[in-house]
N, C-alpha and C positions, 0 to 999 in steps of 0.2 A: 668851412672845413672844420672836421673835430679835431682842433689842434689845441692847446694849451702853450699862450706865448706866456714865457717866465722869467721876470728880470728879479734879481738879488741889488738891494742897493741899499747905501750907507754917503746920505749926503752927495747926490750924483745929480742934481738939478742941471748942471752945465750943457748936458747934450740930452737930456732926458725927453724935452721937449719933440727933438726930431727925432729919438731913438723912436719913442712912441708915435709918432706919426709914421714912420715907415712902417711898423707892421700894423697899420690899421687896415681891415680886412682880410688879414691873413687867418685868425684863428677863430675860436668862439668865445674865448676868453682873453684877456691878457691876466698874472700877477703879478703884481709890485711888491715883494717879501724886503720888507724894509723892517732898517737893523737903529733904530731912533735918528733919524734924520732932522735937523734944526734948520734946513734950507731954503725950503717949500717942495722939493721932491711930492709929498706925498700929495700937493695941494694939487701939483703940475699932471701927476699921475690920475686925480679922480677927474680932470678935466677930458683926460683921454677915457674916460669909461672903465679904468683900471678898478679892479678887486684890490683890495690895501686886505696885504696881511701883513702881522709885526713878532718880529723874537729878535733876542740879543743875537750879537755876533759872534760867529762862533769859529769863522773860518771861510772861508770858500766854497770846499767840498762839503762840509755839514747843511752850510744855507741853503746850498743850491739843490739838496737833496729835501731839503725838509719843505722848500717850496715848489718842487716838482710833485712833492707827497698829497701836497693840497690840493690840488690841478683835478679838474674836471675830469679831462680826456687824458689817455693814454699817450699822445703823442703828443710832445713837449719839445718846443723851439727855443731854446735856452741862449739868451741876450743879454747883455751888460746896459750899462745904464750911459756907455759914451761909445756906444757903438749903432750904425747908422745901417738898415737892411736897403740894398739902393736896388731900384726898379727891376733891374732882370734878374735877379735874388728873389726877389718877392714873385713874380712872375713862376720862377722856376720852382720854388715853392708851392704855388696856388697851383702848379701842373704835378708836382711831387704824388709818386701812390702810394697811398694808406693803406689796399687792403694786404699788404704783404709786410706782417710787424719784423720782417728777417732785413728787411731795409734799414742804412743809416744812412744820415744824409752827412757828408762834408762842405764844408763853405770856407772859401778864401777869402781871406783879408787885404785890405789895404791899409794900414798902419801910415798913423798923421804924427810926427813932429811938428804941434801948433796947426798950420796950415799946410805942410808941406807933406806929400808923400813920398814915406822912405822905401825905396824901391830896394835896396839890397842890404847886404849884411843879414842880421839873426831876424830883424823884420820884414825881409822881403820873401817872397814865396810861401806866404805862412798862409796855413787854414787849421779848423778843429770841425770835428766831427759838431753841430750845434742842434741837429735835431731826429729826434730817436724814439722809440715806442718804449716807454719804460719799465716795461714786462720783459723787456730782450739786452736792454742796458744798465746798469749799477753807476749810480758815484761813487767814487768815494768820497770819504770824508774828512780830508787832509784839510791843513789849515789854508795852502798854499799848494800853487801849480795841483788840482787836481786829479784823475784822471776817469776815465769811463772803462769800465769791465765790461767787454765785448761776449755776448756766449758765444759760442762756436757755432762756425756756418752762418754768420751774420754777413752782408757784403754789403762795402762801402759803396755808397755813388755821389761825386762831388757835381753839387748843382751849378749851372751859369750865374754869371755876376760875384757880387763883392759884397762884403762887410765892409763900411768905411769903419776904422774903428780911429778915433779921436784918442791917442794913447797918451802923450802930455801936451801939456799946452807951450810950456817953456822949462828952458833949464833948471831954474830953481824947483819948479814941479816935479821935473824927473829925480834929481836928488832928493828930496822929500823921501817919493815914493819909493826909490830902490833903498835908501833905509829901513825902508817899514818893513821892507822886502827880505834884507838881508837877515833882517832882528825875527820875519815869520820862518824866513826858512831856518835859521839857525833851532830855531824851538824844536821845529819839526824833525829835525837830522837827530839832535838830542835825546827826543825821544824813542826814534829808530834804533838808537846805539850807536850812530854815525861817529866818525871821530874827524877830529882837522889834524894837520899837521905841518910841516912846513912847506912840502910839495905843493900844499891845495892851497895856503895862504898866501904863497908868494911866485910858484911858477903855474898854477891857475889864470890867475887873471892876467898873466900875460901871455898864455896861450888863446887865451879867451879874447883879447884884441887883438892878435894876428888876424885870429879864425875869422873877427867879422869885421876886420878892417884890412886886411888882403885877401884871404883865400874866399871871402865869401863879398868881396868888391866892393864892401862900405864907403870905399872913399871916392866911391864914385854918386855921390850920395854929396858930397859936399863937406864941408862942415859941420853942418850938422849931422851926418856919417861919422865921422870924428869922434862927435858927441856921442853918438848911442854906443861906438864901441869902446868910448872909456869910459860912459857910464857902466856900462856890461862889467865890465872889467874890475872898477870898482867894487860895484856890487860883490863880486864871486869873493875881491879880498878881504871885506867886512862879514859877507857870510861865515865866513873861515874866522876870521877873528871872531868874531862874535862865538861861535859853536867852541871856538879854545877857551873864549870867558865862560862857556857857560859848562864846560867839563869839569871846571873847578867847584868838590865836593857840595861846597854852600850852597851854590847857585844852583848846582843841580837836583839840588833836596828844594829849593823856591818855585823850581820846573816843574819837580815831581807834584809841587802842592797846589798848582793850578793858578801862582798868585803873577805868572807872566801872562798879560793879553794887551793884544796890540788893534786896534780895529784900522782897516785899511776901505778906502770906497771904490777903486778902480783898480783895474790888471796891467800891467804894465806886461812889454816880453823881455822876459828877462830869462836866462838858461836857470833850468832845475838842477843842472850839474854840479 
């Protein structure tokens, strides 16, 4: 099929292995747009038949744009590098029709804490739009959380099956990551002109664990449901802190000069709110 599979990655060896076994025969290419990996990423990548292409990090939205830019074909299946395309996904793809570029494809997830699928709260029910004719679709180019500019008159169709996506391994992983998370999105809100305040620092993230630890039934999820909604939670308070430290003049003239960059290698879900 003339598809163009595209992965963005930055030290993602962990699941890289089966990422890239699942879409073997989906596409006529795969890319590996790799941002200096020291892991074997790129070693595990040429094993699969992967194209190695390389640039700094830049973001999200920027990589994932400039390695769609590469791409053969016009239609581009855009994958993470801990995320797993399982059989009737791949299937519904290999049936997926090309010749109408007004098509988007959606794909639902399954979101893993470690080994465990988290069936509710802000991880459950979740899909992204992941594969699209890029003459009908835009990235942008945010540092963080994305998103796709639809043209008009474009129609969604969500195909059968799943993304397994392997989103942290453990506790100490998620913290890590929602740091990294809170420190990109702060940059980013900064630059919009976003401002924090006390509402968003402190009654945020406690709306933000209601939402995904009652009203959206996280705690039926366990313990580790527990966990995602106060990591969630977390996150949104640091976000807000962080974006208050960095509205103060000095820092915000260090933002303006480019000398804040944080590189991250995997997506975590976490609210853009």
């Amino acid at each position: 099929m003339n598809i163009s599979v595209v992965i963005i990655c930055k030290n993602g060896s962990a699941h890289l292995a089966e990422t890239l076994e699942s879409v073997q025969g989906i596409g006529e290419e795969i890319i590996l747009y790799d941002s200096g990996s020291d892991d074997g990423s790129v070693q595990i990548a040429k094993r699969y038949g992967a194209r190695i292409e390389t640039g700094s990090w830049e973001g999200y939205g920027r990589n994932r744009y400039k390695a769609s830019q590469l791409a053969q074909y016009n239609w581009i299946l855009m994958i993470d590098t801990d995320e797993v395309v399982d059989e009737d996904l791949k299937q519904a793809i290999l049936n997926a029709d090309l010749t109408n570029e007004h098509l988007v494809y959606n794909m639902r997830y399954k979101n893993y804490y470690g080994s465990t699928e988290i069936k509710f709260g802000e991880w459950g029910n979740d899909s992204h739009i992941r594969m699209a004719n890029r003459n009908t679709v835009k990235i942008d180019q945010e540092i963080v959380h994305e998103k796709l500019f639809l043209q008009p008159g474009l129609h969604i169709k969500t195909l059968d099956g799943f993304i397994r996506h392997y989103t942290v391994s453990n506790s100490i992983d998620y913290a890590c990551k929602a740091m990294e998370y809170a420190s990109l999105s702060a940059d980013k809100y900064i630059k919009q002109g976003r401002h924090s305040s006390f509402i968003k620092i402190y009654l945020s993230p406690l709306f933000s664990f209601l939402q995904n630890y009652i009203f959206k039934m996280g705690f039926r999820d366990g313990w580790k449901g527990f966990v995602c909604a106060s990591m969630t939670a977390w996150y949104t308070f640091m976000k807000y802190t962080k974006l208050k430290e960095l509205e103060r003049p000095e820092i915000m003239k260090k933002t303006r000069d480019n000398k804040f960059e944080i590189d991250v290698s995997t997506q975590i879900k976490l609210s853009s709110t």
